[in-house]
C-alpha positions, 0 to 999 in steps of 0.5 A, a space after each residue: 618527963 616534959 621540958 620547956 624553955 621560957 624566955 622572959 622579959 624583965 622590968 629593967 634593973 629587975 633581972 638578977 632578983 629574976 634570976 636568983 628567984 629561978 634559981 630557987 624552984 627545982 623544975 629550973 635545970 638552968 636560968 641564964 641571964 641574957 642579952 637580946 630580945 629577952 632578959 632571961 632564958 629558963 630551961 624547965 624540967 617537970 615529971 608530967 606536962 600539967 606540973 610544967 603549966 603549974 611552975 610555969 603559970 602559977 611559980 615562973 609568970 608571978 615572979 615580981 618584976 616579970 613583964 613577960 614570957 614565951 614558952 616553948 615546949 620541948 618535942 625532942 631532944 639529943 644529948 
């Protein structure tokens, strides 16, 4: 499995269409609606790491109203 954390920057007043349309995509383990640097947290799940790229390029970057987004691969992880 290939994990990864995407932080999202959001149009203003945008961010909780954002986050219902993450809620919608099963790759999405959680998406948080946060306060900071970033609007929104996502935490993906994907079987390989080219399905990830995919959810993360072609369904997460066009969702309306995304400005912009980081992605951080996951190396490892604990319980």
């Amino acid at each position: 499995m290939s994990s990864a954390i995407v932080l999202i920057n959001a149009e203003i007043g945008k961010e909780n269409e954002i986050l219902q349309e993450l809620c919608k995509l099963p790759e999405v383990e959680k998406a948080l609606l946060v306060y900071g640097v970033y609007d929104l947290v996502a935490n993906l799940q994907a079987p390989t790491m080219e399905k990830l790229e995919d959810v993360i390029t072609l369904k997460i970057r066009r969702i309306a109203g995304i400005r912009s987004t980081l992605t951080l691969i996951v190396s490892r992880q604990c319980k």
